[in-house]
N, C-alpha and C positions, 0 to 999 in steps of 0.2 A: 289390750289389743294384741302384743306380742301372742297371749295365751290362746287368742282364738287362730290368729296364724298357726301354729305350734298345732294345736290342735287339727284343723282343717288340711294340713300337709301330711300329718299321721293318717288321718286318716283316707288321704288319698293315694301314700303309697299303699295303705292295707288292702284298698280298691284294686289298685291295679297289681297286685300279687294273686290276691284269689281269682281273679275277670279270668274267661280264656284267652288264649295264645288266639286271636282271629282277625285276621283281617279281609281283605277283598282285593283282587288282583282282576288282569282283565292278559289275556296270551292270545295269539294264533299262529299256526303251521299245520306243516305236513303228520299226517299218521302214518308213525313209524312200523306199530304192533299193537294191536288187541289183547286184551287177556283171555285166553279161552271160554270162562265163566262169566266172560263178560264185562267185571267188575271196577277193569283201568284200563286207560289206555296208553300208549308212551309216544310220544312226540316226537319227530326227529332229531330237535335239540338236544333230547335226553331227560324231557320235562315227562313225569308220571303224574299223570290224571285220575284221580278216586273218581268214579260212577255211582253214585251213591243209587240204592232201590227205589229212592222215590222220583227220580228224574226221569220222563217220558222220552225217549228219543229211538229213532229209528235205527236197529240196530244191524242194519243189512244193507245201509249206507254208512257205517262206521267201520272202516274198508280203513286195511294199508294202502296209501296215496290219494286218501280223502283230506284235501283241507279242513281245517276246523278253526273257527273265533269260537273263544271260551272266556266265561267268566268261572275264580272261581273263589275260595275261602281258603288260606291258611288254617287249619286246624291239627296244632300240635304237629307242626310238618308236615302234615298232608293236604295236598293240594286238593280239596273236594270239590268236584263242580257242581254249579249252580245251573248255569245255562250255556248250552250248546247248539252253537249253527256246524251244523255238516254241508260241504258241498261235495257231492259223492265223486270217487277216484275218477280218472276217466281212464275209457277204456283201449286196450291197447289193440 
């Protein structure tokens, strides 16, 4: 019994050494800044958003002073998003 304990812990740290760095997180606020090519965005907190290519979103409502709710995935420290609600800035 010891042996298969012994065993089954080995092999669950070997697990989570090779797994990704990933988890899921859920943020909102204010857009602080854009990336010009579009690719992040930075939050007023100071939180940097990856934009990955396959996420649809309106990019003409992703405006400094647009609220945003985000989900998104730790990936090797970067914050990638999954899914983005925009409520676009309002106007001055």
């Amino acid at each position: 019994m010891k042996k298969v304990l012994t065993l089954t812990a080995a092999a669950l740290v070997g697990v989570l050494t090779v797994a990704p760095a990933t988890w899921a997180a859920d943020t909102k606020g204010k857009v602080k800044s854009v990336e010009t090519n579009g690719t992040s965005v930075t939050l007023e907190d100071g939180s940097l958003l990856v934009i990955p290519p396959s996420l649809q979103i309106e990019r003409k409502d992703l405006q400094p002073g647009a609220q945003v709710k985000v989900s998104y995935e730790d990936v090797n420290g970067e914050k990638i998003i999954t899914v983005i609600e925009i409520q676009p800035a309002e106007a001055k």
